[in-house]
N, C-alpha and C positions, 0 to 999 in steps of 0.2 A: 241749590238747583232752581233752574227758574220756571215758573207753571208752562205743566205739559197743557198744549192746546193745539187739537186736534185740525185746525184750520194751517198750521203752519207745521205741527211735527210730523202730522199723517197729510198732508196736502194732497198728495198721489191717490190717496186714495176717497176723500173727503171735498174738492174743488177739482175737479174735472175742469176742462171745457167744454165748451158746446159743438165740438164734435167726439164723435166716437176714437174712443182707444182701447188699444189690450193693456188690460194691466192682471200681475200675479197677486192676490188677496193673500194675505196670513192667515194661519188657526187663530181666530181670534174668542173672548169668552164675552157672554152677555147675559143679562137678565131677561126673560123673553116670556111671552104669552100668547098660547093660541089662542084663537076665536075665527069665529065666523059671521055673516052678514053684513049690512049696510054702514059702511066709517061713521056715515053720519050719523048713526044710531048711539043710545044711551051703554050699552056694553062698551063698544069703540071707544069712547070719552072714558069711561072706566079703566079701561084696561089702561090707557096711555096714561093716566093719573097714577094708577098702582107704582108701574114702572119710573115716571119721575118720582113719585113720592120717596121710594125705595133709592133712587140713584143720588139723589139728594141727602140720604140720610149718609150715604156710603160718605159723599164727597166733604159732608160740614162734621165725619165725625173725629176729624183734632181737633174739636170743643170738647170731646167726650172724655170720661175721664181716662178709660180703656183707648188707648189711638193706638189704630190700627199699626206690626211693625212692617216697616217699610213704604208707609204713608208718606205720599209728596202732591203738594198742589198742583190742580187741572182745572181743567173747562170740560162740565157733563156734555158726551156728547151727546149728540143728534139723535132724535127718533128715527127705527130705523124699521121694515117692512120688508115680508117675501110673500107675495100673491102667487095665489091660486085661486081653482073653482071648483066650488064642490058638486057640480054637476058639470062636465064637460061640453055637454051637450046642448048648455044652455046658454045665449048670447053674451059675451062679455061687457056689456052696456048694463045687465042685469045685476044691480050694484048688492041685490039681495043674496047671490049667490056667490060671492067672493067668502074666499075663505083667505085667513094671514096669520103669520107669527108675525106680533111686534116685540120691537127689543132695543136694548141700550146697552151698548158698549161698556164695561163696568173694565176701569184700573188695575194694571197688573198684580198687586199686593192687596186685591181681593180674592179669597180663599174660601172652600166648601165651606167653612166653618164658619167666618166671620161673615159669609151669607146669611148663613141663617140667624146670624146675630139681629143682623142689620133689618131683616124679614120681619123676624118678630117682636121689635122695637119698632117699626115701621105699624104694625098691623096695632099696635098699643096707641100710638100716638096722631095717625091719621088711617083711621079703620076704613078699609075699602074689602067688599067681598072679593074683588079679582086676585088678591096680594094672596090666598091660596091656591091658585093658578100660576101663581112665576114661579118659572125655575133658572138654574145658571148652569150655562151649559158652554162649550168653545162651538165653534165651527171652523170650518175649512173649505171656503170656497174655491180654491187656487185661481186657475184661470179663467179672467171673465170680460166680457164687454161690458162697458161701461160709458156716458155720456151725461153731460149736465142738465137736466129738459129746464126749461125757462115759461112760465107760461102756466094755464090750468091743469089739473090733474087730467081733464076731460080729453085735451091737446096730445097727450104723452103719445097716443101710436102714432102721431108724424114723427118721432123719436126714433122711438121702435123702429120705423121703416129706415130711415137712415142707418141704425143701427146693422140691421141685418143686412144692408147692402153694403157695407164697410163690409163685414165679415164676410160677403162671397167674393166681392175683391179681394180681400185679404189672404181668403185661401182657411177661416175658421169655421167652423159648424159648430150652432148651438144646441146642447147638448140636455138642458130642462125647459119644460116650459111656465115654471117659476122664475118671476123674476125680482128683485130688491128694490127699493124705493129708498132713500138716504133724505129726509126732508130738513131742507135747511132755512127754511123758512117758517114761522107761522102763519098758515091760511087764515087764522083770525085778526092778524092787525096787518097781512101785506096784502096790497092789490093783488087778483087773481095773474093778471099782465105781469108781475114781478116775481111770483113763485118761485124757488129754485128747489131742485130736485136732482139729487144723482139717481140714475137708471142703469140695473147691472144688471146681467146673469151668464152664468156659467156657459163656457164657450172650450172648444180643444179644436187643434190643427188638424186638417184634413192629413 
């Protein structure tokens, strides 16, 4: 079998264009971690460390002596984001008041069990306080808007606008005011100008 990679198997869902589209999301399962306040902050770097640490360990473990059964090579994917604010009321520019689950899409022939294998191998071998904060869990977005943003994080609501204007032509209403962020880029080694980012959220037919 030849390695699952998420840029070619999941395309539809994972490269977007840079315009907006309806697409149907699957239940899919991840490792994920709440938290709250500023990305830029020392928790933020934590938590997203936990979860590669952890998805890392899932991906390299047919070196182990235990391989996982029904283990087939991949590509980890992508860090993955659902914003909100923990105060409504408060300006969405206020980067202190963001609230997020991040998370990482983990392989189908990852199981409750072999979770916790991997958890607490993970927590022995590159100890991070946040790795008692992941959990693994499915979700099921079904249907959502979705578009590529190109560009800063800071840029994303000319997105957004685009976005919701597809959607009243289209004849959709968005239905949370959470939305997903899919970063396919690292903002440490790409230009802010090159960023890419899939931008989703949950939308149904008028």
């Amino acid at each position: 079998m030849n390695k699952v990679d998420y840029k070619k198997d999941f395309k539809e869902l994972y490269l977007p264009k840079q315009k907006p589209v309806i697409v149907r999301v699957p239940e899919i399962r991840f490792a994920m971690i709440e938290g709250s306040g500023d990305p830029n902050g020392e928790r933020f770097s934590q938590a997203t460390a936990a979860l590669y640490s952890l998805s890392y360990a899932v991906k390299m473990s047919y070196k182990s002596k235990l391989v996982p059964e029904g283990y087939y090579e991949y590509i980890v994917f992508p860090l993955e984001g659902i914003w909100d604010l923990v105060d409504k009321t408060v300006p969405t520019t206020v980067k202190s008041n963001f609230k997020y689950t991040l998370m990482i899409r983990q392989p189908d022939f990852l199981t409750n069990e072999l979770f916790e294998r991997f958890l607490s191998e993970t927590k022995k071998k590159k100890p991070n306080p946040l790795l008692d904060k992941v959990r693994f869990s499915a979700m099921d977005e079904g249907l959502c808007c979705q578009m590529l943003h190109k560009g800063s994080y800071d840029d994303e609501p000319a997105s957004f606008e685009r976005m919701a204007e597809f959607c009243s032509e289209q004849g959709y209403l968005r239905t949370t005011q959470t939305h997903r962020e899919i970063y396919l880029s690292d903002p440490r080694r790409t230009a802010p100008e090159k960023v890419k980012t899939v931008l989703r959220y949950q939308v149904e037919k008028k």
